[in-house]
N, C-alpha and C positions, 0 to 999 in steps of 0.2 A: 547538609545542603538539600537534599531531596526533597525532604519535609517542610523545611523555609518555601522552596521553589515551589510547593503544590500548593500552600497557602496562600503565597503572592499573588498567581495567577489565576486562583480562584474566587481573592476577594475581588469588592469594587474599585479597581483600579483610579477611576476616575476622582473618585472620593478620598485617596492616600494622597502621600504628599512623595514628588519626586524620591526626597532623602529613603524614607521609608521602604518604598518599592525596589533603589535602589539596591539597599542592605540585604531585606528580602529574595532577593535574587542574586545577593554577591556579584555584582559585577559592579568594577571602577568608571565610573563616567570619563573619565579621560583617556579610557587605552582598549574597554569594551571587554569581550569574552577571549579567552584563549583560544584558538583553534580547536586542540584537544577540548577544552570544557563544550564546546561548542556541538564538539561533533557527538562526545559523551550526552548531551540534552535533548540531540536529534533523533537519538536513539532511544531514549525515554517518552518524547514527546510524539515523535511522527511526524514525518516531513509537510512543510508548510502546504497542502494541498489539501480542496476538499474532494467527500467522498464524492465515485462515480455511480452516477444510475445503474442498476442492473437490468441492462435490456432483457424483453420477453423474447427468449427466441423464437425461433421463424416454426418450429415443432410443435410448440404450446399455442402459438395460434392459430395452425392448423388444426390442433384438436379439438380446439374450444369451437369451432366450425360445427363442428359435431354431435356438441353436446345441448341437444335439442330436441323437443319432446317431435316435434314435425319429424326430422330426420329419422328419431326411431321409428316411428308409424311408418314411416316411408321405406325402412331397410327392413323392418318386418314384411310389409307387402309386400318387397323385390324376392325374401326371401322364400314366401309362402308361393311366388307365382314358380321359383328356382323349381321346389318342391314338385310341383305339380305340374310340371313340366311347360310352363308356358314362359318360354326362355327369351321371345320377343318385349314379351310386356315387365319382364324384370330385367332385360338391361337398360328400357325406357326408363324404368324409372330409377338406374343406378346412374343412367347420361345425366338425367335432372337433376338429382344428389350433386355429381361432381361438377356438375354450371354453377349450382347454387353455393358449393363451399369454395369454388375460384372466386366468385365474387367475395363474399366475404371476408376471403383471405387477402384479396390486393386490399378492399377497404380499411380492413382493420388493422396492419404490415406498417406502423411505424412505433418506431422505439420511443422510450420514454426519453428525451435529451433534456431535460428541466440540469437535471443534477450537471452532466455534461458542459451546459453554458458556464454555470457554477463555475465550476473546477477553471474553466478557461481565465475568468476573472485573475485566477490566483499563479496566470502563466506568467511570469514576469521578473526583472533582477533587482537588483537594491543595494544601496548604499550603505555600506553597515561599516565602520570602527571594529575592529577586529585585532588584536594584541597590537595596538597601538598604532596599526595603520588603518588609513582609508582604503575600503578595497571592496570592488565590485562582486556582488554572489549571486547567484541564483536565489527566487526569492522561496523558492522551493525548501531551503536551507538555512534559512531563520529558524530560528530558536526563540524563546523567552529566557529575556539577556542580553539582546541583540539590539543595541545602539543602531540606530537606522537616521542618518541624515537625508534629508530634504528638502528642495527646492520647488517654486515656480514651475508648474505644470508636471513633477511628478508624480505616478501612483501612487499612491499608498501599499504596500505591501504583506500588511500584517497588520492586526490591532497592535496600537502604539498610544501609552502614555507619553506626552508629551512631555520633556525635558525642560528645554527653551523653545523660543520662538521669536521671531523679528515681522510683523505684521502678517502673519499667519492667516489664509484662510482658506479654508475645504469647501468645493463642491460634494455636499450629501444629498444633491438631491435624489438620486435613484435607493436611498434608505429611507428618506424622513420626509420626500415631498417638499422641504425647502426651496422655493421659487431663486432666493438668492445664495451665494457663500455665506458661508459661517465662520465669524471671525474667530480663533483659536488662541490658546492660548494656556500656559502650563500651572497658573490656579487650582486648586482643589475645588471642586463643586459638590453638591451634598451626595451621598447616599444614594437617598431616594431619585437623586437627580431622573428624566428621561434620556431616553436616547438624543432628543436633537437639543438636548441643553445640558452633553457633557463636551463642554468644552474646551474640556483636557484633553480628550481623547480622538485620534484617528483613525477611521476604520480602515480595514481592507477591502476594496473596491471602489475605493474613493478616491479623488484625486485633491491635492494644492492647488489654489490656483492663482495665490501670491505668496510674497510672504519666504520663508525659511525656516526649518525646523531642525530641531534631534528629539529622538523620539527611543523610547523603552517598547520593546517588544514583549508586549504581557499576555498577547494570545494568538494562537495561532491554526491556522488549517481548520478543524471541524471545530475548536475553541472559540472560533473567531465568533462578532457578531456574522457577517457571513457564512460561516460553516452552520449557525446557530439557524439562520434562513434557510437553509439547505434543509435541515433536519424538518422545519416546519413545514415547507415544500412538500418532501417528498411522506408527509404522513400528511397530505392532505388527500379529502376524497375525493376519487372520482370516477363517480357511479354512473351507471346506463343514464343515459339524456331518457328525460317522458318519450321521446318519440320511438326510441328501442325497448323499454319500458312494456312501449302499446302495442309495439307488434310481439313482443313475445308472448303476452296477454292473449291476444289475439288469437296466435298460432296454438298456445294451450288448450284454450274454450274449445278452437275447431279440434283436435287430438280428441277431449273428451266425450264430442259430440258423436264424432266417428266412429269411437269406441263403443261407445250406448248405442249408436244405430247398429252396427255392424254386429255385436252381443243379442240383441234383439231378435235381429231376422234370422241371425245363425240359427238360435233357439226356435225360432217359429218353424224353420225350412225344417230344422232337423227332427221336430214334435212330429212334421207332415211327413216323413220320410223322405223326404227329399235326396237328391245327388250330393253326395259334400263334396266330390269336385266341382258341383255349381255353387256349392253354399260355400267354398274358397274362392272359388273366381271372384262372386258380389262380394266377398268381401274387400279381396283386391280393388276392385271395380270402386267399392265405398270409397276405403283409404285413398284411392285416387282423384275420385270427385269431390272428398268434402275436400281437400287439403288444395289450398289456392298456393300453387308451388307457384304462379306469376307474382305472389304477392311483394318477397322481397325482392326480384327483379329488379320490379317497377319503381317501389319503393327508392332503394340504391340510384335508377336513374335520375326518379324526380327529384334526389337529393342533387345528385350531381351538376344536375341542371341549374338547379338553385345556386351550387357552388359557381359554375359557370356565369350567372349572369352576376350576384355576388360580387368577384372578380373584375368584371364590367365597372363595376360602383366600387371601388378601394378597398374593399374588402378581402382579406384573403380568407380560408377558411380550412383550418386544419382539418377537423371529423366533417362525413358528409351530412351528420345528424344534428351537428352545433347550428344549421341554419335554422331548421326546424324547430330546435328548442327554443332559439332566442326566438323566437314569434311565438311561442308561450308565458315569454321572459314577461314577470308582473310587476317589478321592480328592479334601479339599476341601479348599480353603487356608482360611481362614478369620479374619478381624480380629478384636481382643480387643475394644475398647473399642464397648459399645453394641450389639455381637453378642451376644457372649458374657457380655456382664455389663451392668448395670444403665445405663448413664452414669453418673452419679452418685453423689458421695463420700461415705463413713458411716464414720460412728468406728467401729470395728470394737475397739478394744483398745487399754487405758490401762495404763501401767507407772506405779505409784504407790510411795513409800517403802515402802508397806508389800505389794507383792504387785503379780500379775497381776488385773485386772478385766476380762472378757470383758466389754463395755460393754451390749451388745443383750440381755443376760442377768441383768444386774443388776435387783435387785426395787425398785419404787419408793422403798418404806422406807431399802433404802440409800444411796438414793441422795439423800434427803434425811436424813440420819442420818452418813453419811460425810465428814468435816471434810477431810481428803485431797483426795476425790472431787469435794467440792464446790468447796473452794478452784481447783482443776484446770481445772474446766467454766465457773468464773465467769472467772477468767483468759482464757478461750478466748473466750467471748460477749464480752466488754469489748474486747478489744484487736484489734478485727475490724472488717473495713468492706463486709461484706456486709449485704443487705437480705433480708428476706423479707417477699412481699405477702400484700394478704387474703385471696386465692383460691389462696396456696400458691405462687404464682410465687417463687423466686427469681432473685436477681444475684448477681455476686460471685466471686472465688475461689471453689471448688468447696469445700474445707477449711473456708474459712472461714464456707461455709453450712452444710458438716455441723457444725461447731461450732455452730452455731445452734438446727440440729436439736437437738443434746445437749444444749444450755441447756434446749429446751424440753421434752424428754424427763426432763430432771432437774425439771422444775416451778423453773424460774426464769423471772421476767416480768424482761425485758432493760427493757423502758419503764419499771417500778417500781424494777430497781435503778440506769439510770441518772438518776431523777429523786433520790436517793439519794445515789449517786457520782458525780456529773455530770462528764461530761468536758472536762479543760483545757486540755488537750495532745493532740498525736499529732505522732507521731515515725513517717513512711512507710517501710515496708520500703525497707531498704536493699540493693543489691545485690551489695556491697564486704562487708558485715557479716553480713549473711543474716538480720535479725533485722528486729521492727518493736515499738512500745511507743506504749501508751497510758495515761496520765495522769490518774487522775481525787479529784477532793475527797472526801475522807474525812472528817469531824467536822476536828476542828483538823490535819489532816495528809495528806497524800497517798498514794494507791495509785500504782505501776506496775503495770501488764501487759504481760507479755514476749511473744513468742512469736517460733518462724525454725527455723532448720537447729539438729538437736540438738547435733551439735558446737560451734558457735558460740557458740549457748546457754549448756551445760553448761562452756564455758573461760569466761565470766563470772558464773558461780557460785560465790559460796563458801559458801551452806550449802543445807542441804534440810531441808526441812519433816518434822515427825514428827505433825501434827495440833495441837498443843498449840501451835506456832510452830518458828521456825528453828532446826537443831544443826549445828555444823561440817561440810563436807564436805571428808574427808580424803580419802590418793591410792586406798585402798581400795575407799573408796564410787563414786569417779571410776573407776576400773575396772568396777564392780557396773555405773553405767549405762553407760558406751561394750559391755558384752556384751547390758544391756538395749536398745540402740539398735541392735547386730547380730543380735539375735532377732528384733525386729519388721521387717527390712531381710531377712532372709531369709526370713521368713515371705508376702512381697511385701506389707508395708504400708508403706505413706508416713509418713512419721514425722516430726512437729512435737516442741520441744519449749515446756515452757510455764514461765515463771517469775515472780516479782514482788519486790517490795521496800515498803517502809512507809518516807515519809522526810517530814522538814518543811517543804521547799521543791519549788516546781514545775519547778524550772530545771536539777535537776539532768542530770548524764548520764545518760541513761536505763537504758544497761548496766551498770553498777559496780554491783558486791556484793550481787547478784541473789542470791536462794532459791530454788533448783529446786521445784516444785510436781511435775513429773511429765511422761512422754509421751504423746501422743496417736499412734495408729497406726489410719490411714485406710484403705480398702480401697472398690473400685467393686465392690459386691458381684455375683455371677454371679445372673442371670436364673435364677427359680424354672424354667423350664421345657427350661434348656438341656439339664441331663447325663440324662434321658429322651431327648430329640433325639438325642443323641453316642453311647447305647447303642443307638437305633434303626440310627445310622447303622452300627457296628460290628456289629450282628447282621447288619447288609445288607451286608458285606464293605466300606462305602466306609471308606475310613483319613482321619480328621478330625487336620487341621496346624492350628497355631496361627501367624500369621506379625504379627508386630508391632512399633510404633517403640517401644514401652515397654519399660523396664529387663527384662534377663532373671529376676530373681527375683519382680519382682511378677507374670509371665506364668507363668512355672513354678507359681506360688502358684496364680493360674486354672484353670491346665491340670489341676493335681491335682484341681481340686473339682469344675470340671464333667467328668472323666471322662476327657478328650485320654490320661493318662498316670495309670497306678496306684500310681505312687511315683516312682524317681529315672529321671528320662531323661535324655539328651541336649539340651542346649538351647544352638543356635548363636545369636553375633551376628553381625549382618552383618558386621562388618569378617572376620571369620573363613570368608565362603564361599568362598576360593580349596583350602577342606580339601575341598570338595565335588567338584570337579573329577576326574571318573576316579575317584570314590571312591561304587558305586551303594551299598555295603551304609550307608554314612553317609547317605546320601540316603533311603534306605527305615527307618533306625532314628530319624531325628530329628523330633521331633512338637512341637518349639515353636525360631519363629527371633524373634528379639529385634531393634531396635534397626536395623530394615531399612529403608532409603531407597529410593525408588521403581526406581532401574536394579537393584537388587538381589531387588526385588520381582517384576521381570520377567524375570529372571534366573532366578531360582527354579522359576517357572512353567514355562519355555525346560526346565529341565533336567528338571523331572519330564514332562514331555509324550516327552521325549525317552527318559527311561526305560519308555514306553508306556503312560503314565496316560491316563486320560480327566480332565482337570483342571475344576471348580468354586473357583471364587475368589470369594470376599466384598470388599468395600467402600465406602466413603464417604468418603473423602478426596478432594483431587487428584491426592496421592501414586500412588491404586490406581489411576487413569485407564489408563495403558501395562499393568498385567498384567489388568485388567479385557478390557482388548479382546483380549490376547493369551489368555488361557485358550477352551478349549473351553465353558464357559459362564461369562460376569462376572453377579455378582450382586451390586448394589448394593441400599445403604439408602437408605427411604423417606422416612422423617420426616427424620431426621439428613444426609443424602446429598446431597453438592454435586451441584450441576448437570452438574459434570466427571464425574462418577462416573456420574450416572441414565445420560447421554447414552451412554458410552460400554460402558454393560453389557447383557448380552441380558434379564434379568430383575433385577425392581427389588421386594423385599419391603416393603409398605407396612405393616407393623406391626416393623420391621426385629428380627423373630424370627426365628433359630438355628433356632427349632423348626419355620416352615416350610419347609427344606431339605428334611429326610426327607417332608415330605407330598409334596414336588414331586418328589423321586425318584422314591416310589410311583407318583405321577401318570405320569412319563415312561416307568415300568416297563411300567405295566399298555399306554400306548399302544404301547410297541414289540412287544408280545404280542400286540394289536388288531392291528397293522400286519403281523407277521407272519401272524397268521390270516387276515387278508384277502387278503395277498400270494398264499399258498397257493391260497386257495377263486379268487381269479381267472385265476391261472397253469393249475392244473389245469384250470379249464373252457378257457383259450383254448387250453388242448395238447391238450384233446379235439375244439377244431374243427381245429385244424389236421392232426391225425391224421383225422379225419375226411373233410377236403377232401383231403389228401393222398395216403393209401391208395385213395380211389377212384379221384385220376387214374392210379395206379400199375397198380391195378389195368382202366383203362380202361373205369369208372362213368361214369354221366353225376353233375354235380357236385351232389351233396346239401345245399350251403350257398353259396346266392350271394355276394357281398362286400357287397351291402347289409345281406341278413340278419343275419350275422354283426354286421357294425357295428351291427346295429339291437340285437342280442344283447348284445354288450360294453357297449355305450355308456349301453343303459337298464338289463336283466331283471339284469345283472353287476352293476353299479354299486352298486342297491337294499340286496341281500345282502350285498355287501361292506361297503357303511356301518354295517346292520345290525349286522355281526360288531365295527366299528371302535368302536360303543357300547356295547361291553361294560364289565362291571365289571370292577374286580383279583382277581387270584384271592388268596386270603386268605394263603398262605404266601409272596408275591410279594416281600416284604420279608425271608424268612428265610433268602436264601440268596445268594450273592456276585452281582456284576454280570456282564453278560455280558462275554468278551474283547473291547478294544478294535475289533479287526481282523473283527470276526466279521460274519458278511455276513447278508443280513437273512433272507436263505433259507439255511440252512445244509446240508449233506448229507443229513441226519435230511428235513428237509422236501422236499428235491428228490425221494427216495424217494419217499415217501407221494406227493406230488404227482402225479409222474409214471405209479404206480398207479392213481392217482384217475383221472389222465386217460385211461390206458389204457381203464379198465372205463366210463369215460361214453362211449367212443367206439366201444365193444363193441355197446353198448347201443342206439347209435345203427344200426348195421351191421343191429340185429337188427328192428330196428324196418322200416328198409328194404329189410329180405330179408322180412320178413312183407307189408308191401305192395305189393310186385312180386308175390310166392304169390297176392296177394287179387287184384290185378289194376290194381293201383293205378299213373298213371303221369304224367309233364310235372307242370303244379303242382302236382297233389294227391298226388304222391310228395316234391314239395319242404314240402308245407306239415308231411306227415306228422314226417318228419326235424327240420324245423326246429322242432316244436311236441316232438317227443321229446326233443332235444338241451336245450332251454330249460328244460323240466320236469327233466329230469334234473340240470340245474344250480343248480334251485330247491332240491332237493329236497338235493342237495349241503351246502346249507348247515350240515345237522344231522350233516353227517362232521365238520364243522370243533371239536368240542367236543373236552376234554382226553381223549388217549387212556385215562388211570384214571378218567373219571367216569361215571357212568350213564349207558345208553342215553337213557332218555326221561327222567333227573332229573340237566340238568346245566346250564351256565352259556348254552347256546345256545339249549336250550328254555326257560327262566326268561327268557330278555333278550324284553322286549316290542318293542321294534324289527324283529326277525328278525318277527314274526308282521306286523307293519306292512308289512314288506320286502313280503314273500310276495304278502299282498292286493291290494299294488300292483302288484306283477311280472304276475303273474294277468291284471288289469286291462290291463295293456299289450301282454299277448301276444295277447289276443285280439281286440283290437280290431284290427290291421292283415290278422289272417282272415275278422272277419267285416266290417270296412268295405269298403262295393268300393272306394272311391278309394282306401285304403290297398292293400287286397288287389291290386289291380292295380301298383302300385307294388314291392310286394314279390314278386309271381311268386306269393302263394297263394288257396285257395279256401276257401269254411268247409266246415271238417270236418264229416262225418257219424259216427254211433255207432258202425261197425266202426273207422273212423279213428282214435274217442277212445277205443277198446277197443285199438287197437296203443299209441297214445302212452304210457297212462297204464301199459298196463303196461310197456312197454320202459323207462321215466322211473323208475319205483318198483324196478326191479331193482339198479342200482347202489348202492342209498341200504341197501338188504337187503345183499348182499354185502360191502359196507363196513363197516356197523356189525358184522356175524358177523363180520367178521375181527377189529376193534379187540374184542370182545367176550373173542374165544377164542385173540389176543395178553395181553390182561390178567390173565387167569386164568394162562395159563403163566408170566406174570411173576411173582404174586401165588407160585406153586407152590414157583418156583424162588426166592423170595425165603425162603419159611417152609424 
């Protein structure tokens, strides 16, 4: 038995035939598994559940805090000051250490729950045949071998070959993107079949949502297609977002610079004979200055802030980095069904004997006036077994409610006519026939209503309707509709067809010598707000893909009208991406994939990442779980969105609109333009202390920036201004021009320039400030306090460099932002409190300034700020010159 059982359940179930499967699993269809065999199976196989995520504990995150090239630099310095006895200035910088890995550690402090939703999926009981009785189990405790009956709105419990079935049909869309059920049925299908065209089988996490079944349990728990999603999930990547990316980059460069400075001057002090308790101190003093300990601060708020307003706009956002990245995002994959279009099915377009009717355009008059029309719509309301409540809820087939709608849209009362035509009969969709019929009294005679698959249909037709009643349908007219049933199929509508009959008994077959009435052609109509969205995103250079389990023609149909594509494209199905391989120009010309199963979905993502996208992926499925977590940002749905899907993506849109993609670009734009700005404004002040502290040991100064100061500098008067600049707004063309490149580092050459000027002339400034109070006569503190009160001012004062080089001096995004003036007040506030408290002042090494003093500072402080802006001034005009 073992060996039968490992075969059975490993081939293609879908592809055997009941009997077969059967055998191979020894179990009787009329009486199921023994207890014992049962429990013997559960014990071989593993209880129906799948695996759980292995959360990072709370210990590994804390480490990982630490594992940093900045933090060593920085625990070296705390340790060299231990050393040398300067116990102030190394527990300052052991307080900034442990600021900076609290924040870390709340940010980074959540568990991986992808697997977790998983698992939840498979909490549930089941109706299984069990030595001959009916009997409720945990579904925990299925096996393969395990007879499983069900009904009408049950889960699914376990993959299940299909036995029998009585008009069967599964909601898959959270696997295969399926807009509508899938009618089932216990046929053999090939082999090779796909996922959303075995329709033998039923998965686990699916539900019936008509219909009845018994069903063979031939996989289970991590065997499952489920379990099998599970597995792709959680072996997807996912790696530092560019924006963590750039600050470690960043934080590297500064390590190695400070290390070359500080190696440098070491060497130089020590050639001169110098003190090496002073040539330890500057070295402290370096590590301190070059190292912009406000950087990730600031960073971390500007994200949050972003998270914050995010939130405002329906967005939620798991990492605070995912805003950021998705405003790098250069391409979006994107799911049809519920993104892009409405959920919900609408007759869209009726092929009648007499013509095309655009349905949603038709004028009331005709539509109570048209004998066609209305024969058409009454067929469709009648022969239907959905519901519609009082508050507008519907149940049901999706089709079968939009038919309902059009009943009601035609002004037909369904309660009035079936009190009327009462119904006698119902004949359930068939899955052999593709057809379903309802029955109802007529004065002395009876109605049919047909409705199914138009071919089915239309081969049990022999006449069609011209309004007046039935006229032969010869092979002509039979031709007229099979090209009317490839119009609306390529048009991407779904296509019913509808027929009836008049006869004097209720018993008849309900198929025989049917009268065409006409087609119905269904459509999930696209979301009023999408193809604005999809032109936003195209002005912003990002390239919007459509990737989906639904047929290629109904997606093409989408893609045309919200915008994806201006006429004919390329439109792959998955069994077709082995043409992708080695093939980038197919890769970059295809903007809708069709008929895509989950390893194919992550597949997809794998190769455009690899072609150096920055990838955005939508979904709501289970299916999307593995490329959700492998793209650079998974965006799942809110309202609609399994738990597989929230869990596993960095942001989750809680109005699951298309149209906030572009708001959140924006959002992550304008913050990586905050980010840079700030980047700048605090690199440039800490290369003007370290050029400061630098240059004087070189030049054999005594040190005009203690290593307290300085951290007192970075850590507060830095900080303020840079937050200031991190709350700015977008600048208004911010969406009008391509993404940045992938690769692009958050300081780029352009910026290191400018920086590295800036910091030149603040450290000029400072030289100057210190050569005037040596003139005056100034020296010991009240030289240190002079310097240290210039350099701070001058960094204040800095902030108003940071504006667009093309904007006005005093009429631009930095002097409009009320934060920087808030900054300022504070900064202010804090610089002079440790000169003029003495218990502070004593701690810092300064005195309070008198009015020659504030007469060096303020002007040595105010020069830079002058010399700056005349340059950006008298660069823009020559740009503006050389442009005309």
């Amino acid at each position: 038995m073992p060996g039968l059982v490992t075969r059975a359940v490993s081939a293609a179930a879908w592809a055997a035939s009941p009997a077969a499967l059967l055998a191979g699993l020894e179990v009787d269809p009329a009486s199921g598994l023994a207890e014992e065999e049962a429990a013997a199976r559960l014990v071989r196989f593993g209880p129906n559940r799948l695996p759980r995520a292995r959360s990072r504990p709370a210990w590994r995150i804390l480490l990982h805090q630490f594992l940093s090239p900045v933090v060593f630099l920085l625990l070296g310095a705390a340790l060299l000051a231990a050393l040398f006895g300067e116990w102030v200035e190394g527990g300052a910088i052991l307080a900034v250490l442990a600021l900076n890995t609290l924040i870390g550690f709340v940010t980074e402090h959540r568990a991986v729950r992808s697997m977790e939703a998983l698992h939840s999926l498979g909490s549930r009981t089941a109706r299984v045949l069990r030595g001959g009785r009916d009997r409720i189990v945990d579904a925990a405790g299925l096996v393969p071998g395990d007879i499983v009956l069900l009904e009408a709105g049950d889960a699914v419990p376990a993959d299940l070959r299909i036995l029998s079935a009585s008009g069967l049909a599964a909601d898959e869309s959270s696997f295969t993107g399926e807009s509508v059920p899938v009618a089932k049925a216990a046929e053999a299908v090939a082999a090779e079949a796909r996922l959303a065209e075995r329709r033998s089988m039923l998965f686990l996490g699916t539900s019936a949502v008509r219909g009845s079944a018994k069903g063979l349990v031939v996989a289970t728990g991590p065997a499952s297609e489920l379990g099998h999603i599970s597995v792709l999930a959680a072996g997807a990547d996912s790696d530092k977002t560019p924006l963590e990316q750039g600050l470690s980059q960043l934080a590297g460069q500064m390590v190695w610079l400070t290390l070359l400075l500080a190696a440098a001057i070491a060497a130089i002090g020590l050639a001169r004979g110098q003190d090496p308790l002073l040539i330890a101190t500057t070295a402290i003093a370096l590590a301190v200055a070059a190292i912009p300990e406000g950087l990730p601060i600031v960073a971390t708020l500007a994200l949050a802030r972003g998270v914050w307003r995010m939130a405002g706009k329906q967005a939620l956002v798991e990492r605070l980095s995912a805003v950021e990245t998705l405003g790098a995002t250069t391409l979006i994959l994107t799911d049809k069904t519920g993104t892009l279009t409405e959920n919900r099915m609408h007759l869209a377009r009726l092929a009648l004997p007499s013509g095309l009717v655009e349905f949603g355009r038709v004028e009331p008059a005709r539509l109570a006036g048209d004998a066609q029309l209305a024969a058409l719509v009454e067929a469709g309301m009648l022969c239907n077994l959905a519901a519609l409540g009082a508050g507008g809820e519907a149940s049901g087939d999706p089709m079968e409610v939009a038919l309902l709608d059009a009943a009601i849209q035609a002004g037909l009362d369904r309660a009035g006519t079936l009190a009327r035509k009462p119904q006698v009969a119902l004949h359930a969709f068939d899955a052999e026939r593709r057809m379903m019929a309802s029955v109802h009294r007529e004065g002395g005679q009876y109605l049919y209503a047909v409705k199914g698959a138009p071919e089915a249909v239309l081969a049990h037709c022999l006449c069609e309707t011209d309004g007046a009643g039935p006229v032969p349908l010869g092979p002509a007219r039979r031709e007229f509709w099979r090209e009317r049933i490839a119009l609306l199929g390529r048009d991407g509508l779904r296509v019913l067809a509808l027929a009836s009959k008049r006869a004097p008994d209720q018993d008849l077959y309900p198929y025989g010598s049917l009268t065409l009435l006409g087609l119905a052609g269904f459509e999930d109509p696209a979301r009023a707000d999408v193809p604005a969205a999809i032109r936003t995103c195209h002005e912003a250079g990002v390239k919007v893909v459509m990737v989906t389990g639904d047929h290629a023609a109904t997606a093409h149909s989408i893609g045309r009208k919200v915008g994806i594509h201006a006429g004919e494209t390329l439109a792959l199905e998955g069994r077709e991406f082995e043409r992708l391989e080695g093939d980038g120009a197919l890769l970059a010309d295809t903007r809708i994939y069709a008929r895509v199963n989950p390893e194919e979905k992550l597949a997809l993502v794998r190769a455009y990442q690899r072609a150096g996208e920055v990838v955005a992926m939508t979904g709501d499925g289970v299916n999307d779980a593995p490329a959700l977590r492998q793209a650079d940002i998974g965006v799942a749905m809110g309202l609609r969105g399994t738990d597989v899907a929230r869990e596993a993506a960095d942001m989750v849109l809680l109005d699951d609109a298309f149209a906030t993609i572009p708001v959140a670009i924006r959002e992550g734009r304008a913050i990586f333009g905050n980010i840079r700005r700030f980047a700048a404004y605090l690199l440039a002040c800490n290369l003007s202390e370290v050029l400061v502290v630098g240059v004087a040991i070189l030049l054999g100064l005594p040190l005009p920036l203690l290593p307290l100061q300085i951290l007192y500098l970075n850590l507060v008067t830095d900080v303020f201004p840079a937050f200031a600049l991190a709350m700015g707004e977008a600048d208004e063309g911010v969406m009008k021009h391509p993404p940045r490149p992938p690769g692009e580092a958050i300081l780029a050459r352009a910026q290191w320039r400018r920086l590295v000027v800036h910091g030149l002339v603040l450290s000029l400034a400072t030289f100057l400030a210190m050569g005037l109070a040596v003139h005056a006569g100034l020296a010991g503190d009240a030289l240190l306090t002079v310097t240290f009160l210039t350099i701070a001012l001058s960094q204040l004062w800095h902030v108003f460099a940071m504006r667009h080089p093309a904007s006005h001096p005093l009429r631009n995004e930095v002097v409009r932002n009320p934060w920087v003036w808030r900054a300022l007040a504070l900064c202010l506030l804090l610089l002079l409190l440790p000169a003029y408290l003495p218990a502070l002042a004593a701690v810092f090494h300064l005195v309070p300034p008198d009015a020659r003093m504030w007469a060096i500072v303020l002007g040595a402080s105010l020069l830079p700020l002058l010399l700056i802006q005349s340059a950006m001034v008298l660069f823009a005009r020559r740009a503006e010159g050389g442009a005309a």
